[in-house]
C-alpha positions in Angstrom: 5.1 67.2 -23.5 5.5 68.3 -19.9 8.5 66.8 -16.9 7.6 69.6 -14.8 5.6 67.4 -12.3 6.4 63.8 -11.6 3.4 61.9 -12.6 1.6 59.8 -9.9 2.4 56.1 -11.8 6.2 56.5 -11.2 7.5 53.8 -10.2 10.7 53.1 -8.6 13.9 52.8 -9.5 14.1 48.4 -10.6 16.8 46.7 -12.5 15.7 47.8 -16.3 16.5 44.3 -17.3 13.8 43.1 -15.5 11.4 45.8 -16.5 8.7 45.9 -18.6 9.5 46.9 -22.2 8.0 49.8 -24.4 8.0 50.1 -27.6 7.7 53.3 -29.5 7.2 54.0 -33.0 7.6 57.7 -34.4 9.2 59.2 -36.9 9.7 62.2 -35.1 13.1 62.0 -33.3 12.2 64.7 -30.7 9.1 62.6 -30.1 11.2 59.4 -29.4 13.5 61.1 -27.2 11.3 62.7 -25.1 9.2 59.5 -25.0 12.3 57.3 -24.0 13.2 59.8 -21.4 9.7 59.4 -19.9 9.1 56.1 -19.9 12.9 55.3 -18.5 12.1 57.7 -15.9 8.9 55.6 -14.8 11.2 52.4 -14.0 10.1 50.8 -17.5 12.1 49.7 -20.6 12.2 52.0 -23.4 13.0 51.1 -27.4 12.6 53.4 -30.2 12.1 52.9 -33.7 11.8 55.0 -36.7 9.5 53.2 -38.6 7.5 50.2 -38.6 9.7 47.8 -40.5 12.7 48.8 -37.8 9.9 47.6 -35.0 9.4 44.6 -37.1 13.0 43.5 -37.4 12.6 43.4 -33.8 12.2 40.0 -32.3 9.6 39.8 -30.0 10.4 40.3 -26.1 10.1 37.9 -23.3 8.1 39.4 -20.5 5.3 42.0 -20.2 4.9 44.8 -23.1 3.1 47.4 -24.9 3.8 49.6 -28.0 3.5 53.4 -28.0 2.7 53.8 -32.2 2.4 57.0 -34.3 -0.2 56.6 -37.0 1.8 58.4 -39.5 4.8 56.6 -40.5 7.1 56.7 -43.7 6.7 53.3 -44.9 3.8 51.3 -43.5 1.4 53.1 -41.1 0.0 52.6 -37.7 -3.1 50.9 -38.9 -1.2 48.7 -41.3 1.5 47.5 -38.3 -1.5 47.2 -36.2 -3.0 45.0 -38.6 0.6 43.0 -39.4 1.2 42.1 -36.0 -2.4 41.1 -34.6 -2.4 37.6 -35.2 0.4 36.7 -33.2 1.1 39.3 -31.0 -1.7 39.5 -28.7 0.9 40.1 -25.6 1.6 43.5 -27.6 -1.1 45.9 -26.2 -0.6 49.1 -28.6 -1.4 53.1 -27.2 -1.5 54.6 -30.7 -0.4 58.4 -30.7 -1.3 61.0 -33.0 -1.5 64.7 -33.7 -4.7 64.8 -35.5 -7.1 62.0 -34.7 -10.5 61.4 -36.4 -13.4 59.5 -35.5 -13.0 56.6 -38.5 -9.4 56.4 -37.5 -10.0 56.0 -33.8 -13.1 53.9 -34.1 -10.8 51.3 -36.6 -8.1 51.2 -34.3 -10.3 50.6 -30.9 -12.1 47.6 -33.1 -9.1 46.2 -33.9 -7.9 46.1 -30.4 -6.1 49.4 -29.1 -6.1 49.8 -25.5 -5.8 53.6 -26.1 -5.7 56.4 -29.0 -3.9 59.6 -27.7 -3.4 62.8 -29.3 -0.6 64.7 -29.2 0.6 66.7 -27.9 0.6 64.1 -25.0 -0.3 64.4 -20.9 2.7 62.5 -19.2 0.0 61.3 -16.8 -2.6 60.4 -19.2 -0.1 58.7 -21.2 2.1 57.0 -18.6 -1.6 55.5 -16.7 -2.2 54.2 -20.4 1.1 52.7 -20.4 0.6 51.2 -17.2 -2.8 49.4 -18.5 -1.5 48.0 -21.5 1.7 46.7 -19.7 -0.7 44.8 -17.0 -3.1 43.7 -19.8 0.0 42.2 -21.3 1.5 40.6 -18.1 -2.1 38.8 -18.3 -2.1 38.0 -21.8 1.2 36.0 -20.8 -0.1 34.5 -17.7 -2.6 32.7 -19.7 -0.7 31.8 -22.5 2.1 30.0 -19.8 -0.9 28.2 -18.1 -2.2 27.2 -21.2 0.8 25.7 -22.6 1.4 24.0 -19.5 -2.0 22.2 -19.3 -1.1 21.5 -23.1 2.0 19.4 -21.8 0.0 17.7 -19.5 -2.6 16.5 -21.7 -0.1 15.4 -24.5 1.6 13.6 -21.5 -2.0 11.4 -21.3 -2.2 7.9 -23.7 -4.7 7.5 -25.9 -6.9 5.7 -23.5 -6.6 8.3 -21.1 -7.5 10.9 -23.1 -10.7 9.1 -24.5 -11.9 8.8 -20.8 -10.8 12.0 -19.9 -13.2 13.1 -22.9 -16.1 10.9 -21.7 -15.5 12.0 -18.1 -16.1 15.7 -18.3 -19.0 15.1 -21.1 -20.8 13.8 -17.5 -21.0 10.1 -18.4 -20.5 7.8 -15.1 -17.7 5.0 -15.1 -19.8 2.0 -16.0 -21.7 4.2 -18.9 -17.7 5.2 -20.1 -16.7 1.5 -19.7 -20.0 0.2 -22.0 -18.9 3.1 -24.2 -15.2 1.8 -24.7 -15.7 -1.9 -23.9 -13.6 -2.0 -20.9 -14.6 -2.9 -17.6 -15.4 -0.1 -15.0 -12.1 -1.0 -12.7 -10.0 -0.2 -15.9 -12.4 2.7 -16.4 -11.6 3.9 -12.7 -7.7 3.5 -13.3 -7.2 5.1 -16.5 -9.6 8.1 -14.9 -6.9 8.2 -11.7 -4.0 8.3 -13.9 -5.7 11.1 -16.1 -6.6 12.9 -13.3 -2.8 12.7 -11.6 -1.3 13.3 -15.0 -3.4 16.6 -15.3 -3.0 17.8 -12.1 -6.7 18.4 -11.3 -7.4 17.8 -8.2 -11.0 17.7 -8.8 -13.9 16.5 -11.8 -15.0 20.6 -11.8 -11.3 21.5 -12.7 -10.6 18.4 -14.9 -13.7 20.1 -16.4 -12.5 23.2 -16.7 -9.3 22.6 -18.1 -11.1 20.3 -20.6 -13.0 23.8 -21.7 -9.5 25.4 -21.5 -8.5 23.1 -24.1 -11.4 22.8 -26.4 -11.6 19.4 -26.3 -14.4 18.3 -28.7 -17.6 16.3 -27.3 -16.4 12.2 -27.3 -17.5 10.4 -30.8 -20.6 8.3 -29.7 -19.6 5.1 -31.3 -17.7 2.5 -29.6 -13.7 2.6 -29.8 -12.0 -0.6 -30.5 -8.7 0.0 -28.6 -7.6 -2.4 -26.3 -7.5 -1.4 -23.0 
């Protein structure tokens, strides 16, 4: 690995507490340390592990992140972590690293999601551009996840009426088709549709619609519902 030349993605100096965090998992320990001096020197967060069940005693971090992992380890391997962790660490981008990558191994971790598979030994700018992507692709991961659990709030802040004509409403059915559909009248219809819409914070019927999609609301049952209004 080369410091010769300071690589183009540098970034400067920031408050390492803020940073971005990178994980790296290698049991080489000249590996980690030159990796940690690399990514520290880049403006970014480094922690290194020896192995994967070290990583995985880890809790999870709060802001953007990616994981730099060797596919050789002494207890489970890079596949294996890769494999542990996918369900519910999608904010977890992972660059795996390794000094003698083949074609079945590559393809298997590209299909199961690796931004990148490097070989060592390793181009500070190929690596630290890599970096880069995967901590970006996790800053949007979490973006989505926050404005999905806030429309989430919203819509369990609705009643049970409001959700039913929030459902009818973005299926396309007008006010007096929704009020024949619940047996209410179309004024009620027209309230319970303004409260829903404040509630939600949709300032239109295309975004009500689109957070409806968001949410996977399912279609509206098509026989009558025999709450009171």
């Amino acid at each position: 690995m080369q410091f010769a030349s300071l690589p183009i993605v540098r970034r400067q100096a920031q408050d390492l507490r803020s940073a971005p965090t990178v994980f790296v998992v290698d049991d080489d320990v000249s590996v980690r340390e030159s990796l940690e001096l690399l990514i520290r020197s880049a403006g970014w967060c480094p922690e290194t592990f020896a192995s994967a069940g070290a990583f995985l005693s880890r809790p999870r971090a709060d802001g953007p992140n990616c994981l730099l992992l060797d596919v050789s380890l002494p207890d489970l391997n890079g596949l294996e972590l890769q494999r542990r962790i996918a369900g519910d660490r999608r904010d977890l981008p992972i660059i795996f690293i390794t000094g003698h990558a083949d074609v079945p191994m590559t393809v298997q971790a590209m299909k199961a999601g690796a931004v990148e598979v490097l070989t060592k030994p390793l181009s500070d700018d190929i690596l630290l551009s890599a970096v880069a992507d995967a901590i970006e692709q996790s800053r949007a991961t979490l973006g989505r996840d926050a404005e999905l659990r806030e429309i989430r709030e919203r819509y369990e802040s609705l009643s049970t009426r409001e959700r039913q004509v929030m459902a009818l409403v973005v299926s396309g059915l007008l006010n007096k088709q929704i009020g024949a559909e619940l047996q209410i009248s179309e004024i009620t219809v027209k309230a319970h549709r303004g409260k829903a819409m404040r509630k939600m914070k949709a300032s239109s019927l295309a975004e009500l619609v689109k957070m409806a999609t968001t949410l996977r609301i399912p279609a509206p049952l098509t026989e009558r519902v025999p709450t009171t209004p």
